[in-house]
C-alpha positions in Angstrom: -107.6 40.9 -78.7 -107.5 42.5 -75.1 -109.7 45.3 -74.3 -109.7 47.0 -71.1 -106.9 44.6 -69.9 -109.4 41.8 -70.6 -108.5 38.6 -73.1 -110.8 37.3 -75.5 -110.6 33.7 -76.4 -110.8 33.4 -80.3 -111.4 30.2 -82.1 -108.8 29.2 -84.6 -108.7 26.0 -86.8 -107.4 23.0 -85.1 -108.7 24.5 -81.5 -110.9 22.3 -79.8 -113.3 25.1 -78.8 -113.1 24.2 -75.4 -112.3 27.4 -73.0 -109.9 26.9 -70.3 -111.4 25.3 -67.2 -114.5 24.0 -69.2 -115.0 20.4 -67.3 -115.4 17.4 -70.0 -118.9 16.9 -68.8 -119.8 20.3 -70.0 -118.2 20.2 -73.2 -120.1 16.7 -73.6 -123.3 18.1 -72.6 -122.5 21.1 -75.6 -122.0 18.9 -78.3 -125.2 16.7 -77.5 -126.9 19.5 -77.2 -125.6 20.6 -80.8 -126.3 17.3 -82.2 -129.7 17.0 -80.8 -130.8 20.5 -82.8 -129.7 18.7 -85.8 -131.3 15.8 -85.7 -135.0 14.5 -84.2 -134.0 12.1 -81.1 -137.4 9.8 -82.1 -137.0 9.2 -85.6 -133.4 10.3 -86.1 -134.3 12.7 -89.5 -132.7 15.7 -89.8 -134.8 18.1 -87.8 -136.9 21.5 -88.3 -133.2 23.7 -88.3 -131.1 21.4 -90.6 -134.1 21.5 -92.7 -134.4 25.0 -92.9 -130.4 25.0 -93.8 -130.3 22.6 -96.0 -132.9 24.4 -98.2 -131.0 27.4 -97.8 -128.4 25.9 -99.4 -130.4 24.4 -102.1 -132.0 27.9 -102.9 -128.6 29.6 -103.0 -127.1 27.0 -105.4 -129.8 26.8 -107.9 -129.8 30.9 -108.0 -128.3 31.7 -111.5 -129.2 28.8 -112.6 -132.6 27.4 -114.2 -133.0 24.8 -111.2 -135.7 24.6 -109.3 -136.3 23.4 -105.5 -139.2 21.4 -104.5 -140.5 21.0 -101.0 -142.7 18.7 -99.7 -144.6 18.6 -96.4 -146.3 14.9 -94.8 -149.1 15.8 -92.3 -149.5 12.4 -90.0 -153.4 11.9 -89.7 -155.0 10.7 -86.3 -151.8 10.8 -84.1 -153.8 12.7 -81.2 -156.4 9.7 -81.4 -154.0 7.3 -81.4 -152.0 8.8 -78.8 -155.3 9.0 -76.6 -156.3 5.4 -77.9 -153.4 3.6 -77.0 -150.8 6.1 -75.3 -148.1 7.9 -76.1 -145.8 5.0 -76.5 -147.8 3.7 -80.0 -148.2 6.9 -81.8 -143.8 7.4 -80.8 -143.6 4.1 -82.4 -145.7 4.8 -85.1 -143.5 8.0 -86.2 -140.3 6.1 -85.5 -141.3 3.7 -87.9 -142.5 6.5 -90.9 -139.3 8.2 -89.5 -137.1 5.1 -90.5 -139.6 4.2 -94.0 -139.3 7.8 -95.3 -135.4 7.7 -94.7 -135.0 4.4 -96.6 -136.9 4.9 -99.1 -136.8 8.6 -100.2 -135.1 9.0 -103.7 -131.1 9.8 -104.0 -130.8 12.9 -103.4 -134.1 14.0 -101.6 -133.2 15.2 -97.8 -136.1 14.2 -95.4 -136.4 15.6 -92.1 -139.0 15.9 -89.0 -140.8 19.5 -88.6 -142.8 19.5 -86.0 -144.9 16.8 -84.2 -146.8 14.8 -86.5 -145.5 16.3 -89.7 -142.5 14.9 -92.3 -141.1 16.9 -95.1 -138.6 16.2 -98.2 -136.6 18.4 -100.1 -135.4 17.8 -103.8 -133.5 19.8 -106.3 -135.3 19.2 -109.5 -133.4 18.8 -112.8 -134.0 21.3 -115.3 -137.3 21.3 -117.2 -138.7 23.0 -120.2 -141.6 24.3 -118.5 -143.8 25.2 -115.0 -146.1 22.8 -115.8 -143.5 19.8 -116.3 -141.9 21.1 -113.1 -144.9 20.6 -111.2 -145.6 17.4 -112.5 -142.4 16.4 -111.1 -143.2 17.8 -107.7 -146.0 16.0 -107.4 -144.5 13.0 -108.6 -141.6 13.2 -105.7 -145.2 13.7 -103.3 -146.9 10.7 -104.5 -143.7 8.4 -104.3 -142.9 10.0 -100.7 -146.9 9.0 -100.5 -146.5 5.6 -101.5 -143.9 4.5 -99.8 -145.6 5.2 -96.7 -148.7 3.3 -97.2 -148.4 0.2 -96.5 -148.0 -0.8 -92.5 -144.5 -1.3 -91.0 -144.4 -5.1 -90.4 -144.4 -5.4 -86.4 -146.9 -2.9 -85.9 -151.1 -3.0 -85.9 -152.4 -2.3 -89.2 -155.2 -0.7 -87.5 -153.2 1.8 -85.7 -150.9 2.8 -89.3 -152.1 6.5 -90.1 -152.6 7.8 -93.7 -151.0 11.3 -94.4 -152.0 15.0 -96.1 -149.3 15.8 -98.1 -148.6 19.2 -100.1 -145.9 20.1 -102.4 -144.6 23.5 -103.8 -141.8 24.0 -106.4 -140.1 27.2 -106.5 -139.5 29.6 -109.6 -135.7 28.5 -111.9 -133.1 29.7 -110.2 -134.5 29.0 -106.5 -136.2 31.3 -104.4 -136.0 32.4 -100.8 -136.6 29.9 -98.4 -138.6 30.9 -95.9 -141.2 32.2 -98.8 -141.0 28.5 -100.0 -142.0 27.3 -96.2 -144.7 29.0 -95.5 -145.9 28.4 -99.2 -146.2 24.7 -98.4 -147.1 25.3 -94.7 -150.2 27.0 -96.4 -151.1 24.5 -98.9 -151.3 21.5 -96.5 -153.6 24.0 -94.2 -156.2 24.2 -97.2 -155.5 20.4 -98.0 -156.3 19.6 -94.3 -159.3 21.8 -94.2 -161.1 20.5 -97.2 -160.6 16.7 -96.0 -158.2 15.6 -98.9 -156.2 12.7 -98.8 -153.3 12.9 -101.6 -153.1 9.4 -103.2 -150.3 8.5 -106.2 -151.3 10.0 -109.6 -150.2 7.4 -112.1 -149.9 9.7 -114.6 -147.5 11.3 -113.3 -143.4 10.4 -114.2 -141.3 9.2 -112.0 -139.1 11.5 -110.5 -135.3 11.0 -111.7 -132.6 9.3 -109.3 
């Protein structure tokens, strides 16, 4: 398309979205650049943005449908102590090692991602359910075994220096809901959590979430 004698560049499939006279060290520098918005450099979990897709994607999918999306949100307790304690260094390898825990051993089909500093999230579609209350005791069953699994200390690090977590969980309506809504829904829930001084342990009664 020229306009005023000028040519604009479109992409096309198969280009290799480099523009003419682009040096290979720029183009490098692009695509880390790109990668590095998808993905948290210290723990290597999807980050805030992908998040924030993903569950986009999840909402749109479930809407027709009587599916509901749950989202959970991991607050890390005592990193800025730790961090002044024993320096920056421990509490990075402290999250690296949730970061890697929470990957391995989140259930199929539960995307886990970094949103901010010291905090972890999860998302899961949940299967159909007869009821709000028996989609919320699934919720909190996918928070308690997110919980769990973080508990005990990774191997080559100090017991003494392994944080326990705040967690919140919210599921939306059937048929999704919007996204952002869902966000600050959980954002809000781990505020009151953290204000009141709670510390979410595994509720046995609760059923294991499907995988």
């Amino acid at each position: 398309m020229a306009t005023n004698g000028a040519t604009t560049t479109c992409w096309s499939p198969g280009s290799s979205g480099r523009r003419p006279g682009w040096p290979t060290w720029c183009v490098r520098c692009r695509c880390r650049l790109a990668a590095r918005s998808l993905r948290d450099p210290l723990t290597g979990l999807a980050s805030r943005s992908m998040l924030q897709h993903e569950l986009a994607r999840r909402c749109a999918a479930a809407a027709g449908t009587r599916a509901r999306i749950a989202v959970v949100l991991l607050d890390v307790r005592g990193m800025a102590e730790l961090n002044q304690a024993a320096g920056s260094a421990a509490g990075d390898a402290v999250l690296a090692a949730l970061g890697a825990r929470l990957a391995q051993c989140a259930p199929t089909g539960v995307d886990v991602a970094r949103t901010g500093g010291d905090q972890l999230a999860a998302l899961a579609t949940l299967p159909v359910t007869d009821g709000d209350e028996h989609a919320g005791r699934l919720a909190a069953s996918l928070r308690d075994t997110l919980v769990e699994s973080l508990t005990a200390p990774a191997p080559h690090l100090s017991a003494a220096a392994w944080p326990t977590l705040h967690a919140a969980v919210v599921c939306s309506a059937p048929g999704g809901d919007d996204p952002d809504r869902l966000l600050l829904a959980v954002e809000a829930r781990l505020r009151r959590r953290k204000a009141a001084g709670r510390r979410d342990v595994p509720d046995p009664r609760a059923p294991a979430l499907p995988v």
